[in-house]
N, C-alpha and C positions, 0 to 999 in steps of 0.2 A: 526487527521492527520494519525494514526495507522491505522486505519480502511481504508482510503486509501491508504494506503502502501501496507496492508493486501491486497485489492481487485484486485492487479496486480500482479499475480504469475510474468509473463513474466520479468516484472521488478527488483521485487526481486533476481529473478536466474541472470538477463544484470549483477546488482550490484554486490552479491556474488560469483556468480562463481560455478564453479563444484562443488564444496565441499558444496553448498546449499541444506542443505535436509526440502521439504515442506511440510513432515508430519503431523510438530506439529501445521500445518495452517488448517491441515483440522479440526480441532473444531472450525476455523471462517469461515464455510462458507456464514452466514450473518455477513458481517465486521459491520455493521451500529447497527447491534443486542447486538455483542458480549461487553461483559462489556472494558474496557479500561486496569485494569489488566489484562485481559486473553489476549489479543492482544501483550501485552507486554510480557507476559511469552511464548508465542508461539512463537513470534518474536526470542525473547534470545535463543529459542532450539533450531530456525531453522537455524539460524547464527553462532552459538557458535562455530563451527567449519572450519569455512572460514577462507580464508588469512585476510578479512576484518573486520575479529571479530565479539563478536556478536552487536546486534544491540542498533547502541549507536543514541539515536536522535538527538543531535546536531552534530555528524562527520559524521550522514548516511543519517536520513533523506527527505536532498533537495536534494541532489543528484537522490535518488529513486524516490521524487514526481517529478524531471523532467524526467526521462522513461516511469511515468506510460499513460498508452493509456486512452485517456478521452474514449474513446467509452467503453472502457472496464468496466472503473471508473464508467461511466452511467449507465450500466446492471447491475454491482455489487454494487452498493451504491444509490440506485433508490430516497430512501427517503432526502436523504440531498445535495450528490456530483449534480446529474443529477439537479437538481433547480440552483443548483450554476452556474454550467458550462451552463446553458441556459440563465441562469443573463448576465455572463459575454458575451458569444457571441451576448447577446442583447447589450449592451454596445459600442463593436467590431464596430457593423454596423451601430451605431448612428454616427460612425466618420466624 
């Protein structure tokens, strides 16, 4: 799920706020690549500083995976997110 969190700057900054700094995200720039530690320690530097703390996955998490832009999601997470989101819209139009 990090890795999708990771893959939408835009959503990251809606959630935290001005005091969001995305520095520590630029060593994921493949989310899908990057090991799940490092997503996690990148996550905690770039949040640490916000009203909304740093990033705790069960008070932050769904919140942010409902901002993130599937299109985005799809450029950025090609190998796993973009199958999924093609699943589910397959799904969609079976209704």
């Amino acid at each position: 799920m990090e890795a999708w969190l990771v893959a939408d700057m835009d959503a990251l900054k809606e959630h935290y706020g001005r005091d969001f700094n995305p520095t520590p995200l630029d060593a994921c720039r493949h989310p899908e690549r990057t090991a799940k530690a490092g997503l996690f320690d990148a996550l905690n530097k770039a949040t640490k500083g916000t009203k909304a703390g740093a990033y705790d996955k069960g008070r932050h998490s769904f919140d942010i995976l409902a901002r993130i832009n599937p299109d985005t999601l799809r450029a950025r997470c090609p190998d796993h997110a973009a199958p999924f989101l093609s699943a589910i819209a397959g799904l969609m139009t079976q209704r």
